[in-house]
C-alpha positions in Angstrom: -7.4 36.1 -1.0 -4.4 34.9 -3.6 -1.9 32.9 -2.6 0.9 35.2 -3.0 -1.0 38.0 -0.5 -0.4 35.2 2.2 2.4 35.1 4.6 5.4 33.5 3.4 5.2 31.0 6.4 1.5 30.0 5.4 2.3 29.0 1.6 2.4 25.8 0.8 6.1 25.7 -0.9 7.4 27.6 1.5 6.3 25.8 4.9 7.4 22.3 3.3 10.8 24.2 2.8 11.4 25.5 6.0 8.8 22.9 8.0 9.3 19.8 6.2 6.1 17.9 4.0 5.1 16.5 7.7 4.1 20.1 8.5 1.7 20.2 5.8 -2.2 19.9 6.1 -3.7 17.3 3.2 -5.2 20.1 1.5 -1.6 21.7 1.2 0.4 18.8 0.4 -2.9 18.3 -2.4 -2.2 22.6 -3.2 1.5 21.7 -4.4 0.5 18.6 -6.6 -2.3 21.0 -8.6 0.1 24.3 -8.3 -2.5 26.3 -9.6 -6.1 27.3 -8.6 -8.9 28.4 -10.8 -10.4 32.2 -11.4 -11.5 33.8 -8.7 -10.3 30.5 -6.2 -7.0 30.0 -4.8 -5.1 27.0 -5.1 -5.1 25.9 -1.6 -8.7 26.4 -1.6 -9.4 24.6 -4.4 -7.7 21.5 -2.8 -9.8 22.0 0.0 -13.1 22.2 -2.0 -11.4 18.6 -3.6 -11.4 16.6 -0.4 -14.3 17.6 0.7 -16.3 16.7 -2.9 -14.2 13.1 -2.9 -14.5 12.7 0.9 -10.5 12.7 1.9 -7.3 12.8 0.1 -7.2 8.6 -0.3 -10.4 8.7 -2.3 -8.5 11.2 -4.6 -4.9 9.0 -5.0 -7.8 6.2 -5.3 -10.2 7.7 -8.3 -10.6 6.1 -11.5 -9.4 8.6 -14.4 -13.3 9.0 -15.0 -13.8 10.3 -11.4 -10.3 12.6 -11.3 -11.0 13.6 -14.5 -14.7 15.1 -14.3 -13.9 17.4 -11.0 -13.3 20.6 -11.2 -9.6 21.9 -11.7 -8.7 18.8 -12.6 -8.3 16.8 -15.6 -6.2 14.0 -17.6 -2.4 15.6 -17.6 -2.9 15.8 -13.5 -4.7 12.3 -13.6 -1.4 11.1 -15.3 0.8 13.0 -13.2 -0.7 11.6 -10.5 -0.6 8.3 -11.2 3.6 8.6 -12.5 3.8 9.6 -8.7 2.0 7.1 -7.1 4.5 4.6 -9.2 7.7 6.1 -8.0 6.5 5.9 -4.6 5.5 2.5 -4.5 9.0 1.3 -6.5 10.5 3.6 -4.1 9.2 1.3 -1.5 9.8 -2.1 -2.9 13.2 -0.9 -4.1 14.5 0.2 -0.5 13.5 -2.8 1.1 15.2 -4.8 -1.4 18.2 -3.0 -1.1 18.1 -2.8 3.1 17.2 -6.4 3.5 15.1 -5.9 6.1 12.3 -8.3 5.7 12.1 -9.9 8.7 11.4 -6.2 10.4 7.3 -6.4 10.8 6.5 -2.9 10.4 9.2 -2.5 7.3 7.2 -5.3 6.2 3.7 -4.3 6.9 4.4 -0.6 5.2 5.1 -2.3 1.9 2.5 -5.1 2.3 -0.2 -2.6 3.3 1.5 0.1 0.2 1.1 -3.1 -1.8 -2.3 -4.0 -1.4 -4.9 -2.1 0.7 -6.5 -0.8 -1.7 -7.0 -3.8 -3.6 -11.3 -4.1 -4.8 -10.8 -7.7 -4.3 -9.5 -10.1 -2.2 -6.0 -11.3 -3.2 -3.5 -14.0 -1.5 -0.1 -13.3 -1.9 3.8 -14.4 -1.3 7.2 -12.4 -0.3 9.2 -15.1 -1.7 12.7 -14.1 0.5 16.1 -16.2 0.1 18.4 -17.2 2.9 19.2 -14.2 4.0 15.6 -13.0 3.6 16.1 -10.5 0.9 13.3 -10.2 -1.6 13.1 -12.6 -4.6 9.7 -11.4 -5.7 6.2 -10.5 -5.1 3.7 -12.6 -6.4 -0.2 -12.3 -5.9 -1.3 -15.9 -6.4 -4.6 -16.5 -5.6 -7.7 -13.7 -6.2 -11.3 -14.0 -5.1 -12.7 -15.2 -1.7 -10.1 -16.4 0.4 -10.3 -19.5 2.5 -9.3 -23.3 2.6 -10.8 -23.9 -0.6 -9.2 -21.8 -3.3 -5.8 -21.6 -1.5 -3.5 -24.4 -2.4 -0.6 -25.1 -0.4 0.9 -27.0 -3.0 0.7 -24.2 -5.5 2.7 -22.2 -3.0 5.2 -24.5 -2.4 6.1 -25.4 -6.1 6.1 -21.4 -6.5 9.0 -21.1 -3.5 11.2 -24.2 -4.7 10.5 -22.8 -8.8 12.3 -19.3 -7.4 14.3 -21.3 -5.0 13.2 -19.6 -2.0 14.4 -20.5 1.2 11.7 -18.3 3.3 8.0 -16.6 2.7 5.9 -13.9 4.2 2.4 -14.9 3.7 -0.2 -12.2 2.7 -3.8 -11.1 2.0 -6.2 -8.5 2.4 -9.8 -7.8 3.3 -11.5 -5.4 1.0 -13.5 -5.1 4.5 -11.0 -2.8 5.5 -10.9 -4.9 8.9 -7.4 -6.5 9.1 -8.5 -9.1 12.2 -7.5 -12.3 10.8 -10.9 -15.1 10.8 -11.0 -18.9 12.1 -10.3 -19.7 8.5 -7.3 -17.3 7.8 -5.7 -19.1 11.1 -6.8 -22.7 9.2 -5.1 -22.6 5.9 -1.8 -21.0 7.6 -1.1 -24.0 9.5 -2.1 -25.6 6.2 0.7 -23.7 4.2 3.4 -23.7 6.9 3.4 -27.8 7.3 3.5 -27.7 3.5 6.4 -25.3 3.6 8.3 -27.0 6.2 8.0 -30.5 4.7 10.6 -28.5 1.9 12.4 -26.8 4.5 10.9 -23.6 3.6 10.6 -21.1 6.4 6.9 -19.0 6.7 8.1 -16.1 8.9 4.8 -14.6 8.9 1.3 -13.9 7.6 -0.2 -10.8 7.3 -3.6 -10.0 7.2 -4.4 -6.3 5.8 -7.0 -4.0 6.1 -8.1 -0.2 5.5 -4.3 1.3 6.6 -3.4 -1.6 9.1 -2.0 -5.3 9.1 -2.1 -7.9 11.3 0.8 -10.1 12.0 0.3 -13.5 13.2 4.0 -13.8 14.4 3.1 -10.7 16.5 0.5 -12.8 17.8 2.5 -15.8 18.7 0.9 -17.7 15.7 3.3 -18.4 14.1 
């Protein structure tokens, strides 16, 4: 059946319109991005034949141009597209927290941290360096590869903070795993940076630990 033979409340457009985007299924929200179909298949149904081929709507934000690009009904002005929107979201993000200052809020900060890097291929340690009133200075990935007390050094971390003359961090890294529960080692190196830290009077706030869509906070868990 076309599109246009469906009920107004059933299209796409329409229901974000009148429903809001949280009303919409991923294969609709997918329907708007593509706004057309092919010959002979309607545009929702299209999007639905899409998540099913890439196995969900993340592996699709997540392909490589040379996966987007070889399926069916799409191709590189959408992989572009794409990727322009994934940009504005993410600066979005960053941009709001900046201008809220609300980094000592965990789940403010674990949206951005987990927007930031849970998709990662690799593991990656990284600073929110934060000034006195713990509004964000930067971002900085500083360490990449296998994580543990070995190839994370405190010291690097603390010239980093005085060099942007931070008075506070938020400590960070993921687990290409996708599980976010922190290891023996993760707890090691913390205390590690932290008596670093406070030997400048540098506050760590927190450390989280991110996995497939979820983050671990060790000042949630009284470690901090």
């Amino acid at each position: 059946m076309k599109l246009t033979d469906w009920p107004d409340s059933e299209r796409p457009r329409e229901k974000l319109i009148h429903q809001g985007p949280g009303s919409l299924s991923d294969a609709e929200l997918l329907a708007i991005f593509l706004r057309t179909g092919l010959p002979g298949t309607n545009v929702v149904d299209l999007a639905r034949q899409l998540i099913d081929s890439f196995g969900g709507l993340r592996p699709i934000l997540n392909a490589t141009e040379e996966q987007f690009c070889a399926a069916k009904g799409l191709g590189q002005a959408k992989y572009v597209q794409l990727q322009a929107i994934l940009e504005m979201a993410r600066r979005h993000l960053q941009q709001r927290l900046e201008r809220d200052s609300i980094f000592t809020k965990v789940e403010d900060t674990r949206d951005y941290l987990v927007a930031q890097m849970r998709d990662l291929p690799n593991e990656v340690f990284a600073l929110l360096l934060l000034d006195s009133q713990h509004r964000l200075i930067q971002f900085k990935p500083v360490f990449y590869g296998t994580i543990d007390s070995a190839t994370v050094h405190p010291r690097v971390l603390v010239k980093l903070a005085l060099d942007t003359h931070a008075a506070a961090v938020i400590l960070a890294h993921n687990h290409p795993s996708g599980v976010a529960e922190p290891s023996q080692s993760d707890r090691q190196i913390t205390q590690r940076i932290n008596d670093a830290m406070t030997l400048m009077d540098i506050r760590v706030l927190d450390h989280f630990v991110i996995g497939d869509g979820d983050a671990v906070s060790f000042a949630e868990r009284g470690w901090l």
